[in-house]
N, C-alpha and C positions, 0 to 999 in steps of 0.2 A: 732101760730105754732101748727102743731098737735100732737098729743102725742106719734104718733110712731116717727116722724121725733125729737121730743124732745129725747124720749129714746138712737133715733139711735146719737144725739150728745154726748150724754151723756155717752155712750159707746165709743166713738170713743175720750172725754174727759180724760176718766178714761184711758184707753189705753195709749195716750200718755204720762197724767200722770205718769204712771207706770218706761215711759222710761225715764223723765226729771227727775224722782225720783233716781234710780239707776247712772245715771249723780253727780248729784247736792251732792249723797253721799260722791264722790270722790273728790267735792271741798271741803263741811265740815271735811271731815276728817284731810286732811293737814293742811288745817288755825287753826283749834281745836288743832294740835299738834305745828305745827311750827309758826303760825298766817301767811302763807302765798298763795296767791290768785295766784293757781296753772295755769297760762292762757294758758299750754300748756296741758291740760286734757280733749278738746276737738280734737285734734288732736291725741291723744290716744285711743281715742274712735273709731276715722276713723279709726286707723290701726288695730283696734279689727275688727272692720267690714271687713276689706281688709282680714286678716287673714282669720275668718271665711270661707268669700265669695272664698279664695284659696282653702280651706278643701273643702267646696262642689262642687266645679267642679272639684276637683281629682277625687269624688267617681262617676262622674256621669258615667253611663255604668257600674257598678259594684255592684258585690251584695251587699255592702254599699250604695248604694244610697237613698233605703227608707230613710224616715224622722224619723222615732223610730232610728236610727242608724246615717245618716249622720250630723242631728240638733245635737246630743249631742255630736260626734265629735269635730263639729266646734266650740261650746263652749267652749272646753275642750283644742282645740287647741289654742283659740281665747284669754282666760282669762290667761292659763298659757306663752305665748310667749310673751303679751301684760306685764300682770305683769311685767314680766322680763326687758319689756322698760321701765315701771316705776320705775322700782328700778334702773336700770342704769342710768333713769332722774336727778333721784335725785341726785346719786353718782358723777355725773359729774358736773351735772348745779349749783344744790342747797347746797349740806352740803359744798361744799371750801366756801362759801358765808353766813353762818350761822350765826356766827359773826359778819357780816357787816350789814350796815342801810337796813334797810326793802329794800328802794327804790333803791338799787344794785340787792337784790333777785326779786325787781320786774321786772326792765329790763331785769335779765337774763330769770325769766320767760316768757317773751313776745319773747326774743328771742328763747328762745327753740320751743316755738309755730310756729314761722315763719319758723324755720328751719326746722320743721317735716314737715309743710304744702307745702315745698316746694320740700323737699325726697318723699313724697309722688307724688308729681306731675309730677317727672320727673322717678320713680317708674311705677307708674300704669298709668301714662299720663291725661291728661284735662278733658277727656270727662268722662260720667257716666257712670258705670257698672250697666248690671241689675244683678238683682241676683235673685235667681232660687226662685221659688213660691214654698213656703210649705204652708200643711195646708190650702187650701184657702177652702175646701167645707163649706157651711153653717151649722152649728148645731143648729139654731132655724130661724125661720123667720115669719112675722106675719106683712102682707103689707109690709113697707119699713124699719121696724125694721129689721136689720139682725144680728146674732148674725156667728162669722165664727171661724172652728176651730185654726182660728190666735190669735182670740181675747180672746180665752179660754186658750191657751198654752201664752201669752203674759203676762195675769193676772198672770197664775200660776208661771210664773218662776221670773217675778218681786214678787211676794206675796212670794216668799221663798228663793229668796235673798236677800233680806230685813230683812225677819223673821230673817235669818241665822243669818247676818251680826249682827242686833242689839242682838239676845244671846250671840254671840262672844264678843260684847264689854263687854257685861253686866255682863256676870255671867264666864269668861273662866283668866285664868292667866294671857294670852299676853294680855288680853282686859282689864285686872286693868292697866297693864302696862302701857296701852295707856293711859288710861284716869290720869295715875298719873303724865305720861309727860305735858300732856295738862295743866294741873294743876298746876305742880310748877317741872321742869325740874331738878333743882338744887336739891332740897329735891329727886326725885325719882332717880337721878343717887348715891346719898349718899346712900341710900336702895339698893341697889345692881341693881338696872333696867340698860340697855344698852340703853342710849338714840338712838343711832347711827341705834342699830337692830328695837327699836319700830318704829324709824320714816321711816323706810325701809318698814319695813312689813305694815305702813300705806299705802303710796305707793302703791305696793304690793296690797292691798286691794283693792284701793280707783281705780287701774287700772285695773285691771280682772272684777270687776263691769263696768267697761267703756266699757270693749269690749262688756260684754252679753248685753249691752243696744246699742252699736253701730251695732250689728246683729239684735238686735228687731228690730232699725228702720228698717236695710236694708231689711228684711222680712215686715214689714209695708208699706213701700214707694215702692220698687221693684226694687230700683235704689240706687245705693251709688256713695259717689265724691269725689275726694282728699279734696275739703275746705268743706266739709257738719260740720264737725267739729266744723266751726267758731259760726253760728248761735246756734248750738246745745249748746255749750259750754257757750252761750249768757245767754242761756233761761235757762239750769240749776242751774247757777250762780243764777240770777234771783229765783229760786226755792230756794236754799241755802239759800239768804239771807232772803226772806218770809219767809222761816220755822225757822229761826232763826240760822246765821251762825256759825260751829263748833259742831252743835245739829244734831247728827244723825238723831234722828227721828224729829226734825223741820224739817230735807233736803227731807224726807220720806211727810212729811205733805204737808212741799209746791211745791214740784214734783207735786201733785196731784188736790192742789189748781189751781196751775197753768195751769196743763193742762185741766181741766173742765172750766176754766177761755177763755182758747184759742179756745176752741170748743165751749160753750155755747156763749159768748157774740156776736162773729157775726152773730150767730146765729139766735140769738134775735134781735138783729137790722136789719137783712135782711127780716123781718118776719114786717106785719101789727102789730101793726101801724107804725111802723116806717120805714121797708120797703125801706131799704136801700142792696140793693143785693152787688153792689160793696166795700162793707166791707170787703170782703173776702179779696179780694186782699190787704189787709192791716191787715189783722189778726196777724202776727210775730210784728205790735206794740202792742200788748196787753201783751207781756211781758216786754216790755220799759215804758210804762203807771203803770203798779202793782208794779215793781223793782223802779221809782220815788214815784209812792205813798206811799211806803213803807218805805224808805228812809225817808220822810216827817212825816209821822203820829206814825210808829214804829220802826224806826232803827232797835232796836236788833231783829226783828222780831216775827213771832205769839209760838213760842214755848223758843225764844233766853230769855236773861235776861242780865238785865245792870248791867255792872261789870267792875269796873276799870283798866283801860291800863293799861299792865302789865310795869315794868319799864326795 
């Protein structure tokens, strides 16, 4: 392989990265708080993108339409409308079910996933939306390396909602809070915490993240779909548990594994010696392959730690 076409996967690794990472956050955060594997958080993600993709065709024709103005909009429309469906996720699906066996919260959350996936379908209809090109001129190029102002504005707003997110856990009031539910629920409600409000604003969090990464793809790919959701939801899951599940920045770590993972290897195999080109078309198993190996060699993951079931 040559070293620009190396670079240019590698780029295009990181990238995706960036977007499985801001995903995969939104499942850590819930299982970390509630220990439960939210399956309706990619279909959260779509409707952040659906949002979005409403915002930028209101402004088109208007002197909002530039991308300094309409991109931050849609974000802004995208993370706070989105939020709000997570928190009413919750409110309805999850906390009457809090109390009961894991595996009631987990039906319900299979079904909330079915039931978004199918409002959306009969919403916005079957077929793919494109959605509007920003950003696409190049900012560096050198042969078949190209670097484009997608991939610059991609990096940056994944690199500082990441950044954001983990200060907020780490060093801000609600973010002790979270972490002291996650920890022993009973003790933090006897200290005065609102279990009810942390695990809201988890939510809250883990779906405003969802949108800004379900408008990066739609700005990545050019195209958005009622179920894009499913696979997407797949492959972050997947990241979560690589970086170690409930571990913020494991979810940060294996977003990024992962997608340098999904871009470099067919890469490499479609390339001498091996020289296998129809790789590609099977590239979305290179998240089912890492998520079993992982599974097999380290459960809790590359950042996780073993720690016994809570009772």
């Amino acid at each position: 392989m040559q070293a620009e076409a190396f670079l240019q996967h590698l780029l295009n690794g990181l990238t995706l990265g960036g977007m499985f990472a801001l995903i995969a956050i939104g499942y850590t955060l819930v299982y970390g708080i509630i220990e439960l594997i939210n399956f309706a958080h990619g279909e959260i993600v779509t409707f952040g993108a659906f949002v979005g993709l409403g915002v930028l065709m209101a402004v088109v024709g208007t002197p909002l339409a530039g991308a300094s103005i309409a991109l931050p909009l849609a974000f802004l429309a995208a993370m706070v409308v989105t939020a709000g469906l997570g928190v009413t996720l919750e409110r309805v699906a999850y906390r009457p079910l809090r109390a009961s066996e894991r595996l009631t919260a987990l039906i319900s959350a299979l079904g909330a996933s079915i039931f978004l996936m199918n409002a959306m379908m009969l919403a916005f209809g079957r077929d793919s939306k494109p959605f509007p090109a920003y950003l696409s001129g190049p900012v560096f190029q050198r042969g078949d390396f190209v670097v484009r102002e997608l991939d610059v504005f991609l990096a940056a707003v994944t690199l500082i909602l990441c950044g954001l997110l983990d200060q907020f856990v780490r060093r801000t009031r609600l973010g002790r809070a979270m972490r002291s539910v996650a920890q022993d629920p009973e003790a933090a409600r006897m200290c005065g915490v609102s279990v009810n409000t942390t695990v809201s604003l988890t939510f809250l969090l883990g779906s405003a993240l969802g949108a800004a990464a379900g408008i990066l793809n739609g700005l990545y790919y050019g195209v958005i779909r009622f179920d894009m959701g499913f696979i997407l939801g797949i492959k972050a899951f997947t990241a979560a548990v690589l970086g170690g599940i409930g571990n913020v920045r494991g979810a940060m770590v294996g977003g990024f594994v992962l997608g340098l993972s999904e871009s470099l290897i067919p890469a490499i195999l479609a390339a001498p010696p091996f020289s296998i080109p129809e790789i590609f078309d099977y590239k979305d198993a290179v998240a089912f392959a890492i998520l079993i190996l992982v599974l097999l060699a380290k459960p809790s993951g590359l950042l996780g730690e073993e720690v016994p079931e809570k009772a």
